[in-house]
Structure formats: structure tokens, C-alpha cells
C-alpha positions as CSV (number, residue, x, y, z in Angstrom):
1,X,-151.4,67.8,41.7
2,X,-148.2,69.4,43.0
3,X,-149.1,72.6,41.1
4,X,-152.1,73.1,42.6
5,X,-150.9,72.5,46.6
6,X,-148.0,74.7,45.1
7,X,-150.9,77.4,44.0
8,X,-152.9,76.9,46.9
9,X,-150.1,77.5,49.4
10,X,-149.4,80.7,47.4
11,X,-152.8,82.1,47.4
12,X,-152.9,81.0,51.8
13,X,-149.3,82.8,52.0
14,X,-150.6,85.7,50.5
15,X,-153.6,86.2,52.0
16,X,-151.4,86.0,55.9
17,X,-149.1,88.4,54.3
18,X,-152.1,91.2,53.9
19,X,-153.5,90.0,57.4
20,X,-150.3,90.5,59.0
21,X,-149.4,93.9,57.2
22,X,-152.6,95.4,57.8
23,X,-152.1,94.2,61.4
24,X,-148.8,95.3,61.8
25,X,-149.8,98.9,63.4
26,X,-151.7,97.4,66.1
27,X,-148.6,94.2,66.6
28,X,-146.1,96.9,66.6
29,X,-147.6,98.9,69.4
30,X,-148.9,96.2,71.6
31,X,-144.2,95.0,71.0
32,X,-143.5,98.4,71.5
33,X,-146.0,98.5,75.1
34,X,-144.6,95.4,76.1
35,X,-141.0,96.3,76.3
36,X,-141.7,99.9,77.5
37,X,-143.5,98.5,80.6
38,X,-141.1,95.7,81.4
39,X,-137.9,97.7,80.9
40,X,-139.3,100.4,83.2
41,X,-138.6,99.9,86.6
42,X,-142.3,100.3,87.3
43,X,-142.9,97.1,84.7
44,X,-141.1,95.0,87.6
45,X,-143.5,92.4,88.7
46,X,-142.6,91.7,92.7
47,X,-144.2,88.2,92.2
48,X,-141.3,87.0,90.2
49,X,-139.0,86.9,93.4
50,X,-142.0,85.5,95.3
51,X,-142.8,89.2,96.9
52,X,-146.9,89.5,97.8
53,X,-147.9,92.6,99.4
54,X,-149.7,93.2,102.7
55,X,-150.2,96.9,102.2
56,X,-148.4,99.6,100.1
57,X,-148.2,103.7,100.8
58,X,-147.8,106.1,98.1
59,X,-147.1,109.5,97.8
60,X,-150.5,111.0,98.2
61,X,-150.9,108.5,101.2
62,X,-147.3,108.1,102.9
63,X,-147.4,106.2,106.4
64,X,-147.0,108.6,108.7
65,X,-145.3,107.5,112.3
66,X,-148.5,108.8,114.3
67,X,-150.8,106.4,112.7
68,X,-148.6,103.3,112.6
69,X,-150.0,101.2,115.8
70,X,-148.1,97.9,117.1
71,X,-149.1,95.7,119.9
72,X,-147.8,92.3,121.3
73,X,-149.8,89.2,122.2
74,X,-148.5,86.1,123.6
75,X,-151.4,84.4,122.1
76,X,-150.3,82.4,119.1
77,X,-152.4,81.4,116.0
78,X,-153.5,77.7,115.2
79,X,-151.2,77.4,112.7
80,X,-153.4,75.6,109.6
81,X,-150.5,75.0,106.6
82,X,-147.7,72.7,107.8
83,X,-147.8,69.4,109.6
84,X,-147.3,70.3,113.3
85,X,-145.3,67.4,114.5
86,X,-142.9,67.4,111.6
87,X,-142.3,71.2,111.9
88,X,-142.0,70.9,115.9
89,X,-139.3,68.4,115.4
90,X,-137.5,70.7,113.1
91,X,-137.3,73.5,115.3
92,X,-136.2,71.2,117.9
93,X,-133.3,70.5,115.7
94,X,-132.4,74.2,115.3
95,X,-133.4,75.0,118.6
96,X,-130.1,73.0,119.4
97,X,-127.4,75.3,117.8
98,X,-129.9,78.4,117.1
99,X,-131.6,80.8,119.4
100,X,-132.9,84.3,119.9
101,X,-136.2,86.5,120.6
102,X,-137.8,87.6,117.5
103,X,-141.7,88.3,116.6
104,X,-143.9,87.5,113.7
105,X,-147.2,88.8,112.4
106,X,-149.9,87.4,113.3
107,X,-153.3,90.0,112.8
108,X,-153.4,93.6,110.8
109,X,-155.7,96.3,109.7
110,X,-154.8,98.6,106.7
111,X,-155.2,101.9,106.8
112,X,-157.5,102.5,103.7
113,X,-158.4,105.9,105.2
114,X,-161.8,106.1,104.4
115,X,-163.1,105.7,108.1
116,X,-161.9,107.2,111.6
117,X,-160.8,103.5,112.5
118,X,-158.9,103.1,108.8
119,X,-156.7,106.0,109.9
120,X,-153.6,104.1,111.2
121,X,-152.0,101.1,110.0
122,X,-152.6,98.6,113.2
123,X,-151.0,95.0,113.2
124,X,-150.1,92.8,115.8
125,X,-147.0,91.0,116.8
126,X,-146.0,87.6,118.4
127,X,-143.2,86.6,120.3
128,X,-141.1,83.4,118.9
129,X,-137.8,82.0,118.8
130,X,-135.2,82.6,115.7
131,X,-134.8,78.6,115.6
132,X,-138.8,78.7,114.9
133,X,-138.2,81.1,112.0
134,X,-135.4,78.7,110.5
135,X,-137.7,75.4,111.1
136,X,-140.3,77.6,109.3
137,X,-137.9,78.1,106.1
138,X,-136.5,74.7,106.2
139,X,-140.2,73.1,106.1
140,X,-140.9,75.5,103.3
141,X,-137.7,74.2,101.4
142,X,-139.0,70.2,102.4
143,X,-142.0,71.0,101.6
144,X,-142.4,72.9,97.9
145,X,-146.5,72.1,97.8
146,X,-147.1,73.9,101.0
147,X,-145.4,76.9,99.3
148,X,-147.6,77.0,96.6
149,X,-150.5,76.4,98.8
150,X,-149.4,79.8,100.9
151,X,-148.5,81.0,97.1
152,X,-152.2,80.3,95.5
153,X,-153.3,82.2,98.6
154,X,-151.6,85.2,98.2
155,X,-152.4,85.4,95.0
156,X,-155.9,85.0,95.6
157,X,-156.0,87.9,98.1
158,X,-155.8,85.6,101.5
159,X,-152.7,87.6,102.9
160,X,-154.4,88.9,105.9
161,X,-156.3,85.7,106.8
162,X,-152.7,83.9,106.5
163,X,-151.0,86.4,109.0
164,X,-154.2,85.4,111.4
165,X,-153.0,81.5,111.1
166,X,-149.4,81.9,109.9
167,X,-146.6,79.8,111.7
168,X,-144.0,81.6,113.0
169,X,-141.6,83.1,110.9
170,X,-140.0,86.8,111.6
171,X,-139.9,90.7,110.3
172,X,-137.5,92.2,108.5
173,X,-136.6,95.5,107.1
174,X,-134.6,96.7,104.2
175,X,-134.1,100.5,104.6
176,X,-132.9,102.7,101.0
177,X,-129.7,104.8,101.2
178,X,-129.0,107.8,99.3
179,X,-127.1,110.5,99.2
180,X,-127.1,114.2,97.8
181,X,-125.4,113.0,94.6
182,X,-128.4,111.0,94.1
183,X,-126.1,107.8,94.0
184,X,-127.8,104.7,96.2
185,X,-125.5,102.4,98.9
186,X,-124.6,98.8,97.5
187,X,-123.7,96.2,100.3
188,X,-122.1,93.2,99.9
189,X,-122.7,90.7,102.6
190,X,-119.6,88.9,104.0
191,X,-118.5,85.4,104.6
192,X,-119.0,85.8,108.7
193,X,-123.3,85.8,107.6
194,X,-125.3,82.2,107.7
195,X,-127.2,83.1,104.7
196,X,-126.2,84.8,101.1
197,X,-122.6,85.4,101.6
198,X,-120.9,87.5,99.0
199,X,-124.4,88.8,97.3
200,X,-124.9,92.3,97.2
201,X,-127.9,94.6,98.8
202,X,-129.5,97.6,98.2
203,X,-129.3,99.0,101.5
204,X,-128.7,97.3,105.3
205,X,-131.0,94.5,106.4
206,X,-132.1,94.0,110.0
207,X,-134.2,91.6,112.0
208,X,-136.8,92.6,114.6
209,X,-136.6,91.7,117.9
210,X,-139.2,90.8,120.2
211,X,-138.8,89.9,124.0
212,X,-140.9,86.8,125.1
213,X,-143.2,87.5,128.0
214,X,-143.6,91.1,127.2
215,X,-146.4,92.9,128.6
216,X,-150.0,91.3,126.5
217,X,-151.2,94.6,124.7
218,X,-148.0,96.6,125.1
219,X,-146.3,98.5,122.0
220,X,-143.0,96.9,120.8
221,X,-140.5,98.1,118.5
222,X,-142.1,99.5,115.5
223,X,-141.4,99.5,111.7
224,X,-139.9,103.1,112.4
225,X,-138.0,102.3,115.3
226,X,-136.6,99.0,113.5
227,X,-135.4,101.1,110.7
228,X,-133.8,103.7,113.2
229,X,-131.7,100.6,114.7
230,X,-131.2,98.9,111.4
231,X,-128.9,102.4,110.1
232,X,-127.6,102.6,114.1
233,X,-126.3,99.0,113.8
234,X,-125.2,98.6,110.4
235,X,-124.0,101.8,109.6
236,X,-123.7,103.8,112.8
237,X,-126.3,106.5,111.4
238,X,-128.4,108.6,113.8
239,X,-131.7,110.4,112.8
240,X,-129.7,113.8,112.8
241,X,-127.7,111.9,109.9
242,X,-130.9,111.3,107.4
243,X,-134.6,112.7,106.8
244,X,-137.3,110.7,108.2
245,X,-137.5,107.4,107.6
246,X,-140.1,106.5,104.4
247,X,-142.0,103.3,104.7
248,X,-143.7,102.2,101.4
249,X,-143.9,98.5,101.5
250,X,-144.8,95.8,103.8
251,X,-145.8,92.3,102.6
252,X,-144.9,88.7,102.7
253,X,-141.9,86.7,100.9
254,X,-143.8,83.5,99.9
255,X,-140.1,81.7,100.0
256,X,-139.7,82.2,103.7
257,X,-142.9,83.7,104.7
258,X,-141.1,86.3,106.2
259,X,-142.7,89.7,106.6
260,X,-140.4,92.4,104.5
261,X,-140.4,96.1,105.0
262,X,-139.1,98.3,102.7
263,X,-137.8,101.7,103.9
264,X,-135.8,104.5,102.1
265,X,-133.9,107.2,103.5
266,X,-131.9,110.4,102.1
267,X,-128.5,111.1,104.5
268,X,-126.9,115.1,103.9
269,X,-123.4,113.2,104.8
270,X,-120.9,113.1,102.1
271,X,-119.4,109.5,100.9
272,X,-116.6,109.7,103.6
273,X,-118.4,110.2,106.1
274,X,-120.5,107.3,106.0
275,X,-117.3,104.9,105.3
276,X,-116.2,106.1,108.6
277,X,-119.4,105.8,110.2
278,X,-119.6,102.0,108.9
279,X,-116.1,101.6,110.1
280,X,-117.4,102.1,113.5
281,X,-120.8,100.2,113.5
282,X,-121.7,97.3,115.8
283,X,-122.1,94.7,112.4
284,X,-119.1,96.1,110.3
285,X,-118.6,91.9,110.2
286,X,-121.7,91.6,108.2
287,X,-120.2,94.1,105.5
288,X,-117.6,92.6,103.1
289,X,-117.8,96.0,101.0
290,X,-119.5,98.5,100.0
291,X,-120.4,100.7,96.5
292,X,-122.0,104.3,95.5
293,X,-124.1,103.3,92.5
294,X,-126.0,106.3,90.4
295,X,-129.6,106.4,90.5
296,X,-130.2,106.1,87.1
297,X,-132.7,104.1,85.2
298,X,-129.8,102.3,83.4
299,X,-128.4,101.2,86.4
300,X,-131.7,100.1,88.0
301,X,-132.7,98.6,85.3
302,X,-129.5,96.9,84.8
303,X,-129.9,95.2,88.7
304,X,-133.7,94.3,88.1
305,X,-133.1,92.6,85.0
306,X,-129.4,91.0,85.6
307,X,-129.5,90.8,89.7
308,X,-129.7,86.5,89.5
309,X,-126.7,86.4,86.7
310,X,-124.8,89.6,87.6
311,X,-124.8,92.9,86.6
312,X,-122.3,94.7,84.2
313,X,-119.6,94.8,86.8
314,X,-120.6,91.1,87.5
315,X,-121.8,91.6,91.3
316,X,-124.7,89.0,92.1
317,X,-127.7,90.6,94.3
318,X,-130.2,89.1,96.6
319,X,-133.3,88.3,95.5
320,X,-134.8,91.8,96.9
321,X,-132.8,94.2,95.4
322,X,-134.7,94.2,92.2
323,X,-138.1,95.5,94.6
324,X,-135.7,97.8,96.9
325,X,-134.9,99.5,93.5
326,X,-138.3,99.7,92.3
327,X,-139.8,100.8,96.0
328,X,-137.0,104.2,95.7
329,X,-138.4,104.5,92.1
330,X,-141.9,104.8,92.7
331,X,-141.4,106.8,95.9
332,X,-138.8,108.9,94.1
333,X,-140.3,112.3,94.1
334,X,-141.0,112.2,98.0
335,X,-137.1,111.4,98.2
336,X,-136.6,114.5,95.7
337,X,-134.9,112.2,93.5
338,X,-136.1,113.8,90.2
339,X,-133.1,113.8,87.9
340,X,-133.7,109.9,86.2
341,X,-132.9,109.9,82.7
């Protein structure tokens, strides 16, 4: 009896030997796609840090500064995913120790291009207080089923309709820095921040701001203007220091619901230059160092995949860095970035 299982195994291993071999073209490209997509910066899934996009420009279709439209409405949404009181009495609490005039989202057209009226990018902004924004986070953190309610949304193409009923939260930016050696700006955040102290960025962060009681159907601070104050505050740059300002992302951080813009810039100043233009700038406190990194797929590649854990030289990055990177990447060739072995 034992010979016969002991010939019938054979005869079964065999037969998966010859499947497998004759299979092993089509196993060994489908290996060899896998890893060639997900060890390309362009393989980077933005989902995996909880990034969903609201719209996204490209090359062909860049966002141009004459067809972004902004307007501010004191009108708020009926907020539909937390429980109201619970959320008030949170940013009550932060209210207490917390304050400051921010906006969030709360309506937008895209600007598919295709009609007269899909020519700008319009969206529309509402004024709230930073202790809202922090109530908003701290519900989220309280609450990990309405995050994968707002999460299943997203995924499911609902972004718009959630801006149109979203609680508030804020906007931020993340604006790109590189210079004529092709070499990006690394920031590490100090101990005098609230939030990720010590983690390193690809780039300055700033908040919007948004006045309460501003004019109903007025413009506000736009993405551009935003990123012009984010380099004027963090790093004392003025236009005259960088080409235009390239917007290629905005979208939603499901962790937060924050709105996140990603912006990239080129500056003609040398390395020294902008040292001693940071060692001038209104939120030098923010920066507890800083580091010229080549823009080279190893070392993208080496912050997308390692960013959580630590890269080669050990520094830990924020959650965002891995999409900054990939944002510069894909909009490389408008940056005239075109040296990337």
C-alpha cells in the first residue's frame, strides 16, 4: 500500500513539475512586472498612507493660475459622518487651549476641460476655527469606524459629495524644493512643533488661513498664493527666487480629512543661499535641520519604501513624503528634471 501512495505521489509531483515549468515564462514575467512597478516610484500606491485624490494635473494639462477660482461662504455643510454632540464637545475642549482662523473645503468643480465651464478648477471654502480641525482629528482617532466609513467612500468615488457634507477640518500645502544640481530640500521638523517632531519632509508645510466673516462670494487665499507664503514663511523665498509654482495634486488625507496640496518648485539659488534665507525666515523654529538629497531614483525609492522605518542614513519621514517624491517624479519633465538613472 505504501508503494503505491509512494507511486502515486510521484506520478502527482511530476505532473506539477511539467505544469510549473511550462508555466514558468508567463510566472517569471508577471514576478518580474510586479517588482518593476512597485520599485518604480510611479508603482507607489497613495492609498497606502491613506492619500485619495480630489483632482490631479499632468503635464499635458498643468493648472494654470488663471483658471484656478476660489470663493468663501459662510454657509456651512450638515455635516452627515460624526455624531454632532460628541464632536461639539470635543472642540469645546480644544477650543480652550487652541485657536485660530483657518478654512476647509466644502464644494468643487474639476476642470475636465471638455466644456467652457470645465475650464478652471473652481472650489469653495469655509471659514472655521483650528480647534474644529483638531476636534475633527481627534474624533477620527476615537472613532476608527467613521474612518473607514469616509475611507469606503473615497474609494468608491464619493470624494466630491464628502467635501459638500464634510465637517470641518483644514488645507494644507506641501510645496517641492529643488535646485540646479537637481538635489531636493529634506526638512526635519523640530521639537517647538505640536505634531511629528523630529520626522523629516520633503519640502515646507503650511496651513491656510481663512478670516471668519469675510465677504460671502469673495476670493480668498488661493492654492498659489498659499504656496507663495508657505516658501515666504518657511524659508524666506520670494517669486524672483523660483519658477512658478507647479500644482499637481489636491485630494483628501482619509486620517485627518484634511485637504493636501502638493506643489513643486525649482529655485536658481545655490545651497548657501537658501541656508541664509532660512536663517532669516519667520518659522526658522519649526526647522530642526535641514538636507540636500539627489534626485535619484535610488534615493526616492529608498524614502518611499523605508520612510516609516528609516532610510539608509536612518532619518524617519512623515507619512507624505513617500507621495511628495512621487508628485516631483511624475511631474519631472515640466521641472526639467530629466537626469534620473
Amino acid at each position: 500500500m505504501s508503494e503505491l501512495i509512494g507511486f502515486a505521489l510521484g506520478v502527482l509531483s511530476g505532473v506539477l513539475t511539467n505544469i510549473i515549468w511550462a508555466r514558468r515564462g508567463r510566472l517569471r514575467t508577471l514576478v518580474e512586472g510586479f517588482r518593476q512597478q512597485r520599485y518604480e516610484p510611479l508603482g507607489f500606491d497613495p492609498a497606502e498612507v491613506g492619500l485619495f485624490p480630489l483632482n490631479r494635473w499632468t503635464l499635458a494639462r498643468p493648472l494654470q493660475r488663471s483658471h484656478l477660482q476660489v470663493s468663501v461662504t459662510e454657509v456651512r455643510p450638515q455635516q452627515q459622518w460624526f455624531n454632532q454632540a460628541e464632536w461639539q464637545r470635543i472642540a469645546d475642549e480644544f477650543g480652550r487651549r487652541y485657536t485660530g482662523d483657518i478654512g476647509f473645503l466644502t464644494d468643487a468643480l474639476i476642470d475636465h476641460r471638455e466644456s467652457r465651464e470645465g475650464e478652471d478648477f473652481r472650489y469653495t471654502l469655509t471659514p472655521c476655527d483650528y480647534s474644529e480641525h483638531l476636534a475633527t482629528v481627534e474624533y477620527l482617532r476615537r472613532h476608527p469606524d467613521a474612518q473607514s466609513t469616509i475611507r469606503a467612500n473615497f474609494v468608491n468615488g464619493g470624494i466630491i459629495e464628502f467635501a459638500r457634507t464634510s465637517p470641518p477640518t483644514s488645507v494644507k500645502i506641501n510645496v517641492a524644493v529643488l535646485n540646479l544640481d537637481n538635489e531636493f530640500l529634506a526638512v526635519q521638523r523640530s521639537g517647538a512643533v505640536d505634531f511629528k517632531r523630529g520626522v523629516w519632509t520633503v519640502g515646507p508645510n503650511e496651513g491656510m488661513k481663512l478670516a471668519r466673516n469675510s465677504t460671502p462670494g469673495a476670493s480668498a487665499e488661493d492654492f498659489f498664493d498659499l504656496g507663495e507664503r508657505c516658501l515666504r514663511e518657511e524659508l524666506n523665498l520670494e517669486p524672483v527666487d523660483y519658477s512658478g509654482i507647479n500644482i499637481s495634486w489636491v485630494g483628501y488625507e482619509v486620517k485627518t480629512i484634511q485637504l493636501k496640496v502638493y506643489a513643486q518648485i525649482r529655485t536658481h539659488l545655490s545651497k548657501r543661499e537658501v541656508h541664509e534665507r532660512l536663517l532669516s525666515s519667520h518659522s526658522l523654529f519649526e526647522a530642526q535641520d535641514t538636507k540636500w538629497i539627489p534626485f535619484r531614483k535610488k534615493h526616492v525609492m529608498d524614502i518611499v519604501q523605508n520612510w516609516e522605518s528609516g532610510d539608509i542614513e536612518g532619518r524617519k519621514w512623515s507619512s507624505s513624503a513617500p507621495h511628495t517624491l512621487q508628485e516631483m517624479w511624475r511631474m519631472r519633465h515640466l521641472l526639467r528634471l530629466t537626469d534620473h538613472p
